[in-house]
C-alpha positions as CSV (number, residue, x, y, z in Angstrom):
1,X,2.6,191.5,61.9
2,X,-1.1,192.3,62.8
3,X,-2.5,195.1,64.5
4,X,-5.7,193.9,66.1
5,X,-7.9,197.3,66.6
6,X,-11.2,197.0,69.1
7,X,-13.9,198.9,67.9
8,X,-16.0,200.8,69.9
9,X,-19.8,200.0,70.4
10,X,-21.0,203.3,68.4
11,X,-19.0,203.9,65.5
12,X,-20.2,207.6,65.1
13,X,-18.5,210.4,63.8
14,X,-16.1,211.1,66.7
15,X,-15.3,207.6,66.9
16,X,-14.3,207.4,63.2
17,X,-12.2,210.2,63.0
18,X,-9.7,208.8,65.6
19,X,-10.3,205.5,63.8
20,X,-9.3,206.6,60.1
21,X,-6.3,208.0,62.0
22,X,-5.2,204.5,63.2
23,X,-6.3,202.6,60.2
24,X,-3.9,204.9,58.4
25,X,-1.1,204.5,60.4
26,X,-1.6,200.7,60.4
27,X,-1.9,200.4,56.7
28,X,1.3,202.8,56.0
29,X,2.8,200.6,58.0
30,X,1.8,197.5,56.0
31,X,0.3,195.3,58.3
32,X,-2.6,193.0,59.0
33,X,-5.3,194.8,60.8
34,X,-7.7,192.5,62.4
35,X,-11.0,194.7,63.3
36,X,-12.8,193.3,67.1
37,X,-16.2,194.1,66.2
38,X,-17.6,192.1,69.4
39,X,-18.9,195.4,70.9
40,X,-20.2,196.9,68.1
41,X,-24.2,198.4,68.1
42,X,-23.9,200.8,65.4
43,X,-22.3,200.8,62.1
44,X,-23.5,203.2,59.3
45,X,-22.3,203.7,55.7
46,X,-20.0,205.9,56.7
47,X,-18.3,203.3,59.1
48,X,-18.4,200.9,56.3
49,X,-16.9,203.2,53.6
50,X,-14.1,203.9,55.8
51,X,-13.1,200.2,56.1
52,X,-13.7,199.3,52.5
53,X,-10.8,202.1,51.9
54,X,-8.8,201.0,54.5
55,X,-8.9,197.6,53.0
56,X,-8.2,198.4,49.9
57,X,-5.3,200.8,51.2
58,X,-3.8,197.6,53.2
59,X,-3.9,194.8,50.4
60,X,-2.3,197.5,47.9
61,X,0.5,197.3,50.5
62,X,0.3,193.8,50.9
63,X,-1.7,193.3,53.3
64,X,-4.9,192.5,55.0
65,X,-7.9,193.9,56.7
66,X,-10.1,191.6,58.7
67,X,-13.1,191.1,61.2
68,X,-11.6,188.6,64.0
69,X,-15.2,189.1,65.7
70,X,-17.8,190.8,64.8
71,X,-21.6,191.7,66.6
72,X,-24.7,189.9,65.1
73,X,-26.2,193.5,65.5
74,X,-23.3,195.3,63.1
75,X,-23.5,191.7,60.6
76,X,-27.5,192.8,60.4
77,X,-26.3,196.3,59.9
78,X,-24.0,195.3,56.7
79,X,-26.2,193.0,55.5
80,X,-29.0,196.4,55.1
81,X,-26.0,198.1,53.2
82,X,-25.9,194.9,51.3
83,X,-22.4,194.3,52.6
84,X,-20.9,191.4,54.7
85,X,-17.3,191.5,56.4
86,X,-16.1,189.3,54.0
87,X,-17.2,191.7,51.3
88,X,-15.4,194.9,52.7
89,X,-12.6,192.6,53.7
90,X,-12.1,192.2,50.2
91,X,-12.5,195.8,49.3
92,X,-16.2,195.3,48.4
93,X,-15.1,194.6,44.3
């Protein structure tokens, strides 16, 4: 089963702590989460480090964490961190 979880446009602080919360849930629960990074303006490190865990967390489970859609603005904002979506899809190893 996958959980498809929309991300808000500013992934700040506030944002991420309800975030982790339903990453964490979804993970526990072992499912495929599918991230909709459409609307997304800002992503930071911390953003990214949070869904490089939550990947990891979901493949040791079994299973997946993706990026259905993703902004051209947040892709320019990995790609700074020297990150892509693939990359944190895969855990960043």
């Amino acid at each position: 089963m996958t959980e498809t979880i929309l991300l808000p446009p500013r992934l700040d602080m506030t944002a991420l702590r309800s975030l982790a919360q339903d990453l964490s849930s979804a993970t526990r629960a072992g499912r495929d989460i599918d991230l909709d990074a459409r609307d997304v303006t800002h992503m930071g490190a911390l953003s990214a480090q949070l869904f490089i865990a939550a990947a990891r967390d979901a493949r040791a489970k079994g299973g997946t964490l993706t990026f259905g859609s993703i902004s051209e603005r947040a892709v320019d904002q990995l790609a700074m961190m020297g990150l892509t979506p693939t990359r944190i899809s895969e855990g960043a190893q």
